[in-house]
Structure formats: structure tokens, C-alpha cells
N, C-alpha and C positions, 0 to 999 in steps of 0.2 A: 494142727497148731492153733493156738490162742486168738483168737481179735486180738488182744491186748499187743500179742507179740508184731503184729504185721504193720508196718510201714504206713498204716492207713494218714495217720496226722502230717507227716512230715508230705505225701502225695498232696493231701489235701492244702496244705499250705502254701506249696512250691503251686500247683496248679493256678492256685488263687492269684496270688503274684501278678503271672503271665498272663491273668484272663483281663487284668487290667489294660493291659495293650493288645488285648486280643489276636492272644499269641499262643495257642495249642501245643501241646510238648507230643515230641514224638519218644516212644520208649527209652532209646537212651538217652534222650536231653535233659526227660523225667530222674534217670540215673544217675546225670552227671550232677544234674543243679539239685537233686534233693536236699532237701531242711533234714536235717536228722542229726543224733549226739554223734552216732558214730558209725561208721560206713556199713555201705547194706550191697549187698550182691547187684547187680543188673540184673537178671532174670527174675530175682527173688522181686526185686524191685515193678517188675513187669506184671508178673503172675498177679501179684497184691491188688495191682492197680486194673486188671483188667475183672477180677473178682471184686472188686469196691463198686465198676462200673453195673455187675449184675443183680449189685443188691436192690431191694426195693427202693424207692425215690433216693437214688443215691447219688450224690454228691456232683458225680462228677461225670462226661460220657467218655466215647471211644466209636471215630469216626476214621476209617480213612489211612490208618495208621495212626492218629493223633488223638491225643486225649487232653480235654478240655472240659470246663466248668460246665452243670449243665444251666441250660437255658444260653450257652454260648455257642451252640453247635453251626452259627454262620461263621465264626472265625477259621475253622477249617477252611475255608473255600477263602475266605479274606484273608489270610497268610499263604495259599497255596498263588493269590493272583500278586500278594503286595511281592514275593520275590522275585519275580521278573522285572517290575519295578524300580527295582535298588538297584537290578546291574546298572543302570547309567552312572549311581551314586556312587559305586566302588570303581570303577572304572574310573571317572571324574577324581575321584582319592587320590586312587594309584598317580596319575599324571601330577597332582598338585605334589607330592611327595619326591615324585623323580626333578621337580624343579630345583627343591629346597634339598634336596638330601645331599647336595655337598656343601654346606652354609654351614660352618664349624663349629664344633663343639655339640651337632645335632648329634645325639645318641640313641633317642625310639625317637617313631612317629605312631599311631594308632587312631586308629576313627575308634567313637565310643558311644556312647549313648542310644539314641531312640534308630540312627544309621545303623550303628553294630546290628543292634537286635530286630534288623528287618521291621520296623516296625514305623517308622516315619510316611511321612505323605512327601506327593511330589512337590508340594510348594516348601518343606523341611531343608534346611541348611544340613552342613556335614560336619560334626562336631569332630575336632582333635585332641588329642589328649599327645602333649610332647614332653620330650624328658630332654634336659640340658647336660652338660658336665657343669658339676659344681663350680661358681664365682665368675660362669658366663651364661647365666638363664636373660638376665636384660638386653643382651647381645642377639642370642637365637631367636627370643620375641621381635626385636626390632628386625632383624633381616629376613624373618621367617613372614612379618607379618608384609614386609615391603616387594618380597620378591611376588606374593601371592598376591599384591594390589597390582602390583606391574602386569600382572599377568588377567589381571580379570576375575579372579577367582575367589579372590577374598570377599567374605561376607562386610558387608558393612550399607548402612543407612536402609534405604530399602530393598536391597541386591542382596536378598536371604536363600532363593531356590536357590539349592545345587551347587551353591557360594560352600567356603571351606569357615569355617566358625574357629576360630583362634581364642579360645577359654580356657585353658587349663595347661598351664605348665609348670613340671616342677623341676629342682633338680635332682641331679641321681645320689646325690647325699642326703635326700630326705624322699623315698620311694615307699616309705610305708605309709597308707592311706588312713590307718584306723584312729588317726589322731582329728579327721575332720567331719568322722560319723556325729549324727545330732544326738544326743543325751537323754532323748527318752524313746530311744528306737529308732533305725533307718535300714530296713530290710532294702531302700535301692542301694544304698551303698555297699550292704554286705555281697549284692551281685555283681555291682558296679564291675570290680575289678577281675572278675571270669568275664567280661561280655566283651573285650576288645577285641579287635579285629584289628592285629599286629602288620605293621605297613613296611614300620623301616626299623633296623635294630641293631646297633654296633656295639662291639666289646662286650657284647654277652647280657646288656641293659636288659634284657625281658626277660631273662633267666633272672636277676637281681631281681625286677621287679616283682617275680611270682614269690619269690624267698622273702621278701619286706613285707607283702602282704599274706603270707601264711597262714594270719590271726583267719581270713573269713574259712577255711577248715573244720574249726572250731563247730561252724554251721552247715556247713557243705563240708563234707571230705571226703566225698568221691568227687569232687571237683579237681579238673586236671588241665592248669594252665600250658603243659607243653602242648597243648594241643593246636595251639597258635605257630611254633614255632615250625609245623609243619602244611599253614599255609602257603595254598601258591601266590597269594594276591602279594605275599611280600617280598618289596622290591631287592634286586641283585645290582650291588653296586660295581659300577663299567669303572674301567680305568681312570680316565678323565673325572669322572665323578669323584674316589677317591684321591687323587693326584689333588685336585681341588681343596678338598676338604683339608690335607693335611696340610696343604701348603700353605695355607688359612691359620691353621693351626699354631702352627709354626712361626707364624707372624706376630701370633696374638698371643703367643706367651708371656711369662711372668709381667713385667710391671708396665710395659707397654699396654697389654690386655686389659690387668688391672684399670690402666686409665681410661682404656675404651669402655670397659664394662661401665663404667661412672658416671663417664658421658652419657651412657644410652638411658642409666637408670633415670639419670637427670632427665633425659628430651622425656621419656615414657612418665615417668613420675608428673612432670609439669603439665603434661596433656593429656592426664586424668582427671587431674585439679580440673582444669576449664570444659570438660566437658557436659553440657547441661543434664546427664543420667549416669555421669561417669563413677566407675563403681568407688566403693569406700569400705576401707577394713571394717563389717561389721559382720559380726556372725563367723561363721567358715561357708556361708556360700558365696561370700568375696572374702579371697586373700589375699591382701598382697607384701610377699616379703621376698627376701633376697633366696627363697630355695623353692617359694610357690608363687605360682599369681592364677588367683582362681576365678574367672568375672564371669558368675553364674547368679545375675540379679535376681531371678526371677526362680527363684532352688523350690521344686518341687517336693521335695523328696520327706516333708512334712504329710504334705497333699497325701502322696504318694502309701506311705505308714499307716497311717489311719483308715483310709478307702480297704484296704490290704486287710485291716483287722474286723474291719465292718467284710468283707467276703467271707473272710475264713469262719467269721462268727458264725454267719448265716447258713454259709455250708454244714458247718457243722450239726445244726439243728439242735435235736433231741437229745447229740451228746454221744450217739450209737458209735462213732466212728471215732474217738478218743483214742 
């Protein structure tokens, strides 16, 4: 078979990515998350990539099971110690979740970002990604963010290790992500939405959410979001726990809700204004409206695109591996 024909660019590009957070892909990770127009075997996908590793000064190595950028061959051993690591972070999740997870109208919870992907330090917060039911997201923020201060757990001022990071929520009427991608590239976003690590999920929300987001496919399509729905780390709602929630529910129906939802947007709305870094609709790495609130001051994901294009370049070389 051809060079031309073999998988080499899209290995090489996915690999890049992940050497950013020096994060080594194991055969099928390389499978699932490949860059490519359109799906490629696993094996086929394997064979390529461990032929790419024997070329002369080639790109990329193969250590351990894991293959990685070369001149990155300590990430091997720095991803095999950072996963022991994070069980305290998922553990610490799970409990911040079994608190909240009858406070009504919660629909997902999900750790996301640099947590999801193994890839944070022990002094990293635990970023969540939550999904509301439509016309009570102001509602779920306030009680999500108040039960987790009650308890200790909330990030906030300097209380960042290990603390729960409340940044991103949307509602489940608006679950499609690809409208907050930046405009001249953002390969973390096109991963963003495969890298969750699914916590808590009622009435089928993560099942919508993989269908809303089907666009990143398009770049990934052996990408396979149920593959969440068969973790253990996600919680099993007890009796009481539901009994709770709906009965919440139930209370906070039509126009009485209405009015609480109002109230909250108000108290929340007012003590953004006064806060001396408190975020401001600019961009889409802060949004805030009635179906998202996104306070990601500090959005990498520029950084992120460019460092990404400057590896791939270099990997590339000569051009041999096109």
C-alpha cells in the first residue's frame, strides 16, 4: 500500500496535540481520537503508526505500549505516575456530585478539562462542565454553587487544590458546542467534547449531548461518546436522592419557578457586576446568558492552536509523511 494512502498525517497530528500535555496515546486512544476525513480501522490504524515509529528520524516513538512525539519519551513514565495521582481528584468528584445531585433541574454533571485528561498537577482544581433543564440554569448555578461552598469543596479565592471549579454551564436546549469554537481554529475544542468524564446524567442528557455535538465527527469519526455511559465512576441515584429532586421539582414548577429562576438571575447577575475580575460577555471564553454561563477568563485555547500547529509543522519536516 501507498505512503500517500496510510494514516500517517492524521497519527501525526493527533499525537501532537496530546504531547502538549504530555500525554502519550495508547493504540486504541490513537484509534479513537484520530484526526482523519473518514474512519480508519483500529488495527489498520496501529500497524501505520507503529511502521511511522521505524522510519528513519521519524516523527514519532513507541514505548511501553504508548506512542508519543519524539523527543517526548519521559511522558511515558509521566502519565504512567500522573494516574495514580488523579484518583484522589475523581474520588473527591464523585462525592462533590452525590451532594448536588438532587438539587433540581440538575440534568449531567461531568469533570472536564485538564482533570478529565489526566493530565493536571496536584495543586489543579476540578473543573465541571453541568447541564441544567431549560429556564432553571440560574437556579442550578446558585444551589450547585452554595451546597459545594457549604461543604468545603468549592473552589474559590485561594482554596484552588482539589476544590470543584464551577465554570461552565449550560442548558439542555442549547447542548451543541460548535457555536463557541474561535474562528480561525481551535483543535481543544474540537476534543473538548470526547474528553468528559460523565459523573451524573438524567433523562438521557449525555446521550443528547453526544447527538448536539456530532459536528466534531466531521474530524474524529471513530470517536465514540457512549463510551462514557459505561463508566463506573458514574453516580447511581438512591431513593432519597431522587424523592428529593423531584419533589424540588415539583415545587418549582411553572410560574412560581419562573419567579425563583429571576430572583437568582438577579442575586448572580448583581455579584458579577461588583466583582473586581468578575467575568464580562466578551468573546465566547466568558458567556453569559440565559442557556450558557461560561467564566473561562483566562481561555487558552488560542495558546493552545498555535503551539499544536508549530509541533505538527516540525514533525513534519521534509514533508516525507504527508
Amino acid at each position: 500500500m501507498e505512503n500517500s494512502s496510510l494514516p500517517y498525517r492524521g497519527i501525526i497530528e493527533t499525537i501532537s496535540l496530546f504531547s502538549l500535555f504530555e500525554y502519550p496515546l495508547t493504540a486504541s486512544e490513537l484509534a479513537l481520537w484520530l484526526k482523519s476525513d473518514h474512519a480508519v480501522n483500529a488495527g489498520y490504524v496501529y500497524r501505520a503508526a507503529v511502521q511511522l515509529t521505524q522510519k528513519k528520524e521519524s516523527p514519532i516513538g513507541f514505548k511501553n505500549g504508548f506512542f508519543f512525539l519524539s523527543c517526548h519519551e519521559a511522558s511515558v513514565e509521566h502519565r504512567m505516575q500522573n494516574f495514580l495521582t488523579h484518583l484522589p481528584k475523581f474520588s473527591r468528584a464523585r462525592r462533590a456530585v452525590r451532594l448536588i445531585s438532587w438539587i433540581p433541574f440538575l440534568r449531567m454533571a461531568a469533570i472536564c478539562n485538564t482533570v478529565a485528561m489526566a493530565t493536571s498537577n496536584q495543586e489543579s482544581d476540578i473543573d465541571f462542565f453541568i447541564v441544567a433543564r431549560a429556564g432553571r440554569l440560574w437556579l442550578v448555578r446558585l444551589l450547585t454553587a452554595l451546597v459545594l461552598q457549604c461543604a468545603g469543596m468549592r473552589r474559590h479565592g485561594r482554596h484552588i487544590a482539589n476544590r470543584i471549579c464551577l465554570s461552565f454551564y449550560v442548558a439542555d436546549s442549547a447542548l451543541g458546542l460548535s457555536g463557541i469554537r474561535l474562528p480561525n481554529g481551535d483543535i481543544y475544542m474540537l476534543y473538548w467534547p470526547t474528553q468528559l468524564v460523565l459523573l451524573f446524567n438524567k433523562d438521557g442528557t449525555y446521550e443528547k449531548f453526544a447527538h448536539a455535538n456530532a459536528w466534531v465527527r466531521e474530524d474524529l469519526p471513530n470517536t465514540d461518546f457512549e463510551n462514557a455511559l459505561s463508566d463506573t465512576r458514574v453516580a447511581r441515584d438512591g431513593y432519597i436522592t431522587r424523592l428529593a429532586r423531584r419533589t424540588g421539582e415539583r415545587a418549582l414548577q411553572g410560574a412560581i419557578g419562573d419567579i425563583v429562576e429571576r430572583v437568582c438571575r438577579f442575586i448572580q447577575r448583581a455579584k458579577m457586576c461588583y466583582t473586581p475580575h468578575g467575568a464580562r460577555p466578551a468573546t465566547n471564553a466568558v458567556v453569559i446568558s440565559d442557556t450558557m454561563l461560561k467564566f473561562h477568563e483566562r481561555d487558552r485555547r488560542q495558546e493552545f492552536h498555535e503551539a499544536w500547529q508549530r509541533r505538527v509543522k516540525s514533525a513534519f519536516g521534509d514533508g516525507h509523511y504527508g
